[in-house]
Every structure is written in structure tokens, then in C-alpha cells.
N, C-alpha and C positions, 0 to 999 in steps of 0.2 A: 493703806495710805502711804504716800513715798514720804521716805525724811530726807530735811532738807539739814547740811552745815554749813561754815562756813569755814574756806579753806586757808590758810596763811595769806595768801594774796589778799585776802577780801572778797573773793568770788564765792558766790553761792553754788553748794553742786547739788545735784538730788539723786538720792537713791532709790532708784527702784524697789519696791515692795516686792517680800519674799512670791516664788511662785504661787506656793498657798493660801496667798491673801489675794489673788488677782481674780476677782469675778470673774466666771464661767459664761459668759454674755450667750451659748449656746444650748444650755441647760437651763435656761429662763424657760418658764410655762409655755405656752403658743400666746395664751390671752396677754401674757406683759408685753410679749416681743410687738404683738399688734396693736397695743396703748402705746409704746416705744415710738413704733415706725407713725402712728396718727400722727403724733407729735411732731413726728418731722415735717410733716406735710408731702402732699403729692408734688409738687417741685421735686425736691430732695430725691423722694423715695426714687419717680422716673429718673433723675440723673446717675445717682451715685447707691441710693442707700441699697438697691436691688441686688449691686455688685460685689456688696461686703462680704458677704458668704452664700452657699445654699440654703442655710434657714431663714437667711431674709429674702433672699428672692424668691424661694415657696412663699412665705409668708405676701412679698410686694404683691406675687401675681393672684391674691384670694381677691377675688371678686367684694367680697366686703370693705377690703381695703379702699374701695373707691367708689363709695356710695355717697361722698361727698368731694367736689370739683371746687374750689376757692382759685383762679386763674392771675390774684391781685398782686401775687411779688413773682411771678417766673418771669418776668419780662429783665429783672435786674437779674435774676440766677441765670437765666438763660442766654442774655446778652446776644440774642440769633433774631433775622429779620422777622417780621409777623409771619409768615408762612412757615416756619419753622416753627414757631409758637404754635401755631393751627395744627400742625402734624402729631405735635408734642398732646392738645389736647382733645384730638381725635382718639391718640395709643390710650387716655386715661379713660377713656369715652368706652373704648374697646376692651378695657379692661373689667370695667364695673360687670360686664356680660348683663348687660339689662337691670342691673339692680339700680343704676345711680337716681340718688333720690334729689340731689341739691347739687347745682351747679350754678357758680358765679363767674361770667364772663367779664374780664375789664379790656374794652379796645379793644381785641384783635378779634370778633365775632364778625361775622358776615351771613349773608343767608345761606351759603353753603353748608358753613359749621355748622347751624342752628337746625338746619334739617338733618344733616349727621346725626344732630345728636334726640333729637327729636324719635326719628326711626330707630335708633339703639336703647331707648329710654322709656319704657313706655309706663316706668312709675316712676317716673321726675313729678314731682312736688312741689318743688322751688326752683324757680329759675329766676336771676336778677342778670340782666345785661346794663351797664358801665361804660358809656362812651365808646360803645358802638355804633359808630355812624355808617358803619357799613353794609349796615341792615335795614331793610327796607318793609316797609306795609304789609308788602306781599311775603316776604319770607315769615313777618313774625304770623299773618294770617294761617300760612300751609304749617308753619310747626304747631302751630296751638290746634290744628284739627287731629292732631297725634297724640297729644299729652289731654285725654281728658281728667285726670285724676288731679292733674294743675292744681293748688292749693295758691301758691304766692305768685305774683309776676310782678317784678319790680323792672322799671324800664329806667334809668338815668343818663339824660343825656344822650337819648338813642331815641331818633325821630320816628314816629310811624303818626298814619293819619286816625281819623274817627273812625273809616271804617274798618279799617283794623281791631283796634278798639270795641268795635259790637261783635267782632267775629270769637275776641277773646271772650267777652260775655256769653255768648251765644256757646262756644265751643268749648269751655270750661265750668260747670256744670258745679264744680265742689271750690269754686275761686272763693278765698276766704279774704286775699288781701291785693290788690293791686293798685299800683303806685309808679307816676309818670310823673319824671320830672325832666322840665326841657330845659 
């Protein structure tokens, strides 16, 4: 812990803690360093946390690290147009190597992405698309004939017709929960 005094002026100064009191942030187990980085979140980790050292960027690129996609705060980290966004969560898409199980898209989905991630995904469980208006009947039709293991599909504010709608029935097999709200 640094101590802190206060110097003649009035100004607070703080000292640095001896060297051997400074965590080892390197010598953490593998399992803490990958509770650590969840934490940060997939924003984070793709921007910044990968480049902190070698142990984290082994750690960023483990495929378990990204069995779960949450898309809802990169827009304010990322501050880059939606297709930058898309690219951004294509590399997380490509990183899960097929494990990602749960992916939350807010707004920047399209059918394109959706079948991205569809094809790379083939034990996605959850999927909830967020004000994706860019998606269409037909896109969410051709991903859902990819994902049969589909447990949830939450649609919010993200338009698709009825028949869309029987094809998820139809083509999701183990659907426990789905949920449209226009």
C-alpha cells in the first residue's frame, strides 16, 4: 500500500510501496489472470488488455475467453463508425474458435454479421439481438438453420416477420425461451 503525507506546503505526496510489497500481477495462477481479464470484459480485453504483457495476450487469445460476446458498452469504448464495430466483433466471433456460447448484439447487427456468426458458432445457445434494424426475416431465417442447439432468442426491437418466426420454431429444436419485442 503507498503512504501518503503531507508536505509543508500542504500538498499531499505519496510514496510508492517498497518493491516487495508490489504484486507480482505475472505469477497470478492462469485461473485468476482469466477471472481478471472476464472482468474486464471483451471491449477492454480487444482493445487494450491483450497488449499489457505476454501473459495476457496468451491468456486474451484462449478461446474460452470468448464464449461469451455482451456488444452493449463498445460503442462508447470504441467511439469508431458501425463497421468498425462489426469488424471489432467478427475478431471476438474468431476468436471463441467455435466455442462462443452467448452473444448479445446491441444495433450494429446486420445479416451479414449474423450469419458470420452463425457459421463460426455452431454451439451458440443464446443469442439476443438489440435494435438491430438491419436485420432482416431472411437473415434471422438462414442463421437459425445453423444454430440448432439455440436455447434463447431474444429479439428487441429488431423487426422480422411470422415467417421467420415458424422457421425458428421449426429450426431450433431445444428453444427453451424466445422473446420479441417490437
Amino acid at each position: 500500500m503507498a503512504l501518503s503525507s503531507t508536505s509543508r506546503s500542504g500538498l499531499r505526496t505519496t510514496t510508492p510501496p517498497p518493491a516487495d510489497r508490489i504484486p507480482n500481477w505475472l505469477a497470478l495462477p492462469p485461473d485468476v489472470t482469466t477471472a481478471i481479464l472476464h472482468k474486464v470484459g471483451a471491449a477492454d480485453t480487444l482493445m487494450s488488455a491483450q497488449k499489457v504483457c505476454t501473459t495476457w495476450r496468451r491468456t486474451c487469445k484462449e478461446p474460452s475467453m470468448w464464449r461469451v460476446i455482451d456488444t452493449n458498452t463498445w460503442r462508447d469504448l470504441f467511439s469508431a463508425p458501425g463497421g468498425a464495430l462489426v469488424k471489432r466483433c467478427k475478431l471476438a466471433v474468431d476468436m471463441s474458435q467455435g466455442l462462443l456460447v452467448d452473444i448479445c448484439i446491441h444495433s450494429l447487427a446486420t445479416d451479414d454479421l449474423l450469419l458470420y456468426i452463425a457459421h463460426r458458432s455452431s454451439q451458440l445457445r443464446h443469442l439476443r439481438l438489440v435494435y438491430c434494424d438491419a436485420v432482416s426475416s431472411e437473415g434471422v431465417s438462414q442463421a437459425v438453420k445453423k444454430l440448432p442447439l439455440l436455447e434463447e432468442l431474444h429479439l428487441y426491437y429488431t423487426p422480422i416477420a411470422k415467417e421467420a418466426i415458424e422457421v425458428v420454431g421449426r429450426c431450433c429444436p431445444l428453444l427453451k425461451s424466445f422473446k420479441l419485442n417490437r
